[in-house]
Structure formats: structure tokens, C-alpha cells
N, C-alpha and C positions, 0 to 999 in steps of 0.2 A: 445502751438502751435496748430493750425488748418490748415487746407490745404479747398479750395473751390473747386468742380469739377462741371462744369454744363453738365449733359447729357441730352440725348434727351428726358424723360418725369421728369425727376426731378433735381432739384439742389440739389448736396448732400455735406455734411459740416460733415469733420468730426474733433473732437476734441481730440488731443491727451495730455495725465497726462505726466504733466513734473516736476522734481523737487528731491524733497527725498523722499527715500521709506518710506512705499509701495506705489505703483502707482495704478492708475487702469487701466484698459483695454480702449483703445480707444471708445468713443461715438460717432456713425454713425446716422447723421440726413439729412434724405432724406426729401426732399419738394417737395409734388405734388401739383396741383392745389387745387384738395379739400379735403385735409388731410396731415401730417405730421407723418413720422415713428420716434423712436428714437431707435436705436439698442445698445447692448452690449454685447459682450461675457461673459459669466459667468464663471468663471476656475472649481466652485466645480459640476457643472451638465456638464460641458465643451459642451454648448449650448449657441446658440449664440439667447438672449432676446430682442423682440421686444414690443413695446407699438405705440398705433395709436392716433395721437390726432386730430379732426376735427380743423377744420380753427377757429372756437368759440372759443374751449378748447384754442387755442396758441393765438387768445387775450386776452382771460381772464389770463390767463400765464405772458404774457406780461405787463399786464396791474399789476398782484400782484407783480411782479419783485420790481415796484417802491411804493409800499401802505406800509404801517404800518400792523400791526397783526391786523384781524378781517374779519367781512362776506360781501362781495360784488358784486353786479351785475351792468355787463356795460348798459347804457343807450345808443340804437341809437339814434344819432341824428339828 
């Protein structure tokens, strides 16, 4: 399950673990114009972890989702 919310500087998506245990903690991804957060709480530091990916980093993301194993760079076209 995921829920969408759009606020006023970012869309945020977050994705909730469904199913059989163990689950994990909900994944909070915020989209700003020129970056993307991806959050999680963590239970054994009970901090809640963020990572920041430039707009590059999430097409290259994007783009490995659908490739085979190996090293690649996107070409603009």
C-alpha cells in the first residue's frame, strides 16, 4: 500500500510493508524539484534515516530498475 500527498514544496509518497512478519517500517519519499529524500525509521538507533538523491542519481535509479547486472552510464540525448 502507498498513500500520495502533494504539499506545497514537495510530493511525498510514502510506501507502507504489508503482508507477513516481520515488516519494515514505513519508506517516506519526498520529491523536491532538485533532489529527492528517502526516509526510514530505524527501531535499533529509534532514529528516523534519511539519504538525498539529486535528480541524476533517480534517473540513473530508474533507468537500473529495468537493465540486467553491470556498469552503466546514461547518454543525453
Amino acid at each position: 500500500m502507498f498513500t500520495i500527498e502533494h504539499e506545497y514544496d514537495a510530493t511525498v509518497v510514502t510506501l507502507v510493508d504489508e503482508g507477513q512478519a516481520p515488516l519494515q517500517e514505513d519508506v517516506i519519499i519526498n520529491a523536491f524539484e532538485d533532489c529527492v529524500t528517502v526516509s526510514q525509521f530505524d527501531p535499533r538507533s529509534e532514529k528516523m534515516i534519511q539519504i538525498t538523491l539529486s535528480i541524476a542519481q533517480l534517473r540513473d535509479l530508474e533507468a537500473a530498475l529495468d537493465l540486467p547486472e553491470g556498469v552503466y552510464r546514461l547518454r543525453k540525448d
